[in-house]
Structures are given as structure tokens and as C-alpha cells.
C-alpha positions, 0 to 999 in steps of 0.5 A, spaced: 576 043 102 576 047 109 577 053 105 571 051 100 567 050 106 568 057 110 567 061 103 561 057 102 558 058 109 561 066 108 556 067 102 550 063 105 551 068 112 551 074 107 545 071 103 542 069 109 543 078 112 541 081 105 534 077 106 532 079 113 536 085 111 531 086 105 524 083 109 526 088 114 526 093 110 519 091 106 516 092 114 519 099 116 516 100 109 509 097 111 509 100 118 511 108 115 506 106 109 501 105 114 502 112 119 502 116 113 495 113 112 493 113 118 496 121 119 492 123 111 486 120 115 486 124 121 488 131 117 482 129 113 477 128 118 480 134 122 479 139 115 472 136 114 469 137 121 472 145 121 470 145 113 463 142 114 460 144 120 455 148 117 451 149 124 456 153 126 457 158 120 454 163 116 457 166 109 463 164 105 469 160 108 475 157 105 479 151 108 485 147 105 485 140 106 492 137 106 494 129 104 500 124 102 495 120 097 489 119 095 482 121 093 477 127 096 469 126 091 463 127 093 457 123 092 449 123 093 447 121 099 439 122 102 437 124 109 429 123 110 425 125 116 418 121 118 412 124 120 408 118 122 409 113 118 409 119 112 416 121 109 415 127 110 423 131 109 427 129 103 433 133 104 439 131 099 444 132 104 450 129 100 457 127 102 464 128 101 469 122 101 475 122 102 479 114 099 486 111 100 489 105 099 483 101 102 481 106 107 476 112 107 474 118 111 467 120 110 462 127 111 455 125 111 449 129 114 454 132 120 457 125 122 464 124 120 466 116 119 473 113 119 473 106 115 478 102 116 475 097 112 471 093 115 471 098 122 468 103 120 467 109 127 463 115 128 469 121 129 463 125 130 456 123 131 451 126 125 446 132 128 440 129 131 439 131 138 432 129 142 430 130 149 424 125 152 423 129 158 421 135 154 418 130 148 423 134 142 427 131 136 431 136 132 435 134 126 441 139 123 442 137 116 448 140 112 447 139 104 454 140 100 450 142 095 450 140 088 457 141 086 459 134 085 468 133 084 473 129 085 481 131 086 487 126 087 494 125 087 499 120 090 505 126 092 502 130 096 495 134 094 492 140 098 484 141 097 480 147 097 474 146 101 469 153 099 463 154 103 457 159 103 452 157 108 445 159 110 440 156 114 433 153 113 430 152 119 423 148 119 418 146 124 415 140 123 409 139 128 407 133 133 408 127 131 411 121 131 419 121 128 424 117 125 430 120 121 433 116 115 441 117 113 443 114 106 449 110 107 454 106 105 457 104 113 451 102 116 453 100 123 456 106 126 450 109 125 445 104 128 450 103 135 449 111 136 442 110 134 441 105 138 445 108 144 440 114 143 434 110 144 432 109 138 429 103 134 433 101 129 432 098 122 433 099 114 430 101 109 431 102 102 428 108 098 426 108 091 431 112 087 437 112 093 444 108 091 445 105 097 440 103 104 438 107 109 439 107 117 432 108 120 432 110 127 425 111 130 424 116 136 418 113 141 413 116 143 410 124 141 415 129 139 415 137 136 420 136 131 424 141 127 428 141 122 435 146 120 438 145 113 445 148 112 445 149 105 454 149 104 453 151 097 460 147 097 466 146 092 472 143 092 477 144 088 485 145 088 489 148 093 
């Protein structure tokens, strides 16, 4: 019986290791699924900043993105200037998104948002500056232009980003002006608006997909807007 006894508790000491062996197992495995997201994220939002600051670019260029797994899409996105109350610029500026496992890492209208899902943040802030000292609004709008794709893969993918950029610079006069960004991670958007000194509020426009974060500047500004037209395609690397 003693013997019975010591090899039941034998195989039930080993049953108990090969458990916690496993579920340690599974958790390493969690934990380094979790970095490689996370490291993805980084690498994309370090490629979109160099590939999509048109402010910074005139002519062709070319950069490769690099990621584990995952998704890089484009999609329709609107920028709006208001003059007075009056929509008074429509520019369909676009995004480039890249999706992982919940994740996402997004390009819109200079801005670059990481979202965890349920914690999105602004990387960089989108291309809206103004000084009340010196009553001026100047917006930067980098429209990806109209080539829509989507590349994925699940062991390792580089995308190739291809820019050819140039520049509409336009005067807007004195008014009163609000700047309008169509997105999908509102908040973000509305906390930097906000530190700005904006008043914030959304809208929904006629033909958008998604509402629009609206950030009204006070008071009577000059106005200008630059369109940096990337002329962008994405393809395999």
C-alpha cells in the first residue's frame, strides 16, 4: 500500500509540474505575442512618420515598412476647413491604417494614432498650428491620394510605401475657423484640440463614413491651408 501510495503521489507531483509547466509555457507565449505587437506597432508608426510627412518632402520617394503580422489598408477619410460657419475646404485627405490582433496604428491628416483598443494616443499630433498673439490658423493636410490597397500577411511582411509629393498652398482669408478631421478614434483628437484652446464638439457630414471632430479657434484668424498631395501607393516589398 505504501508503494501504491508513493507512485500515486509520484504521477499526481508530475501531473501537477507538467500543468504549471504548460500554463507557464502559454504565459511566455503571451508575453512575447504581446512584444512582437507591440514592437510591429512601433516599427509602423516609425515608417508612416518618415513616409507620410509630406510637409517635409517634394518629389518621389520610396520606404519599406517591416511587421510580423498584420494589415497595412488604406481608407477614406475627410478633412474640412470652416470659414464662418460655411464649409469652406474639403480635402479628401485619406488614411493609411495598419490592423494586428485587435491593435492598430493609424496616419490621418499628419496625425499618427496608436490604438490599443480602447487607448488610443496621438504618436504625433496632426498639422494644425495657430498663434492668438498673431491672429493665424495654418493647417497642413497630407492627402494619400486615390490609390486604395490592402497587404497582409502572418510571417513576416515588408510594405513598400511610394510617394511623389507636391504642394498646394492656399490663402483663406480672415475669418472665423474651425478645422474638422473625419475619424475613427475621436479622443485623441479632442484632448489635443482642446490643450490648444479650441472648442470641441462633433459633427457628422453628409457623405463621410465616420464623425468628424470639430475644433473651433476663437476669435478672427488669417487662415491658410497646404494640401501635400503624396500621390501614395503601397504595394509589396
Amino acid at each position: 500500500m505504501r508503494a501504491q501510495s508513493h507512485v500515486v503521489g509520484v504521477a499526481l507531483m508530475l501531473g501537477v509540474a507538467v500543468l504549471a509547466l504548460g500554463t507557464l509555457t502559454a504565459g511566455v507565449g503571451t508575453l512575447v505575442d504581446a512584444q512582437t505587437a507591440t514592437a510591429d506597432a512601433q516599427r509602423v508608426a516609425d515608417g508612416f512618420d518618415r513616409a507620410l510627412a509630406g510637409a517635409e518632402q517634394t518629389g518621389t520617394a520610396s520606404y519599406d515598412i517591416t511587421f510580423s503580422e498584420g494589415t497595412i489598408r488604406t481608407a477614406n477619410r475627410t478633412l474640412r476647413i470652416i470659414s464662418n460657419g460655411t464649409v469652406a475646404e474639403t480635402v479628401d485627405v485619406g488614411a493609411v491604417v495598419y490592423d494586428h490582433d485587435g491593435g492598430r496604428v493609424v496616419a490621418l491628416a499628419g496625425a499618427i494614432v496608436r490604438d490599443g483598443g480602447g487607448s488610443a494616443v496621438l504618436a504625433d499630433p496632426p498639422s494644425v498650428a495657430h498663434s492668438t498673439s498673431n491672429a493665424v490658423l495654418a493647417v497642413g493636410a497630407p492627402a494619400i491620394g486615390t490609390d486604395r490597397r490592402s497587404i497582409s500577411g502572418g510571417s513576416g511582411v515588408t510594405a513598400t510605401v511610394r510617394t511623389n509629393v507636391s504642394h498646394d498652398r492656399r490663402a483663406l482669408g480672415t475669418a472665423n475657423f474651425s478645422v474638422a478631421i473625419e475619424t475613427t478614434t475621436p479622443a485623441p483628437f479632442r484632448r489635443y484640440f482642446t490643450a490648444q484652446g479650441a472648442r470641441v464638439t462633433t459633427r457628422s457630414f453628409a457623405g463621410d463614413e465616420h464623425t468628424s471632430v470639430v475644433a473651433a479657434y476663437p476669435g478672427l484668424r488669417q487662415g491658410y491651408l497646404v494640401v501635400h498631395d503624396l500621390n501614395l501607393e503601397v504595394s509589396n516589398g
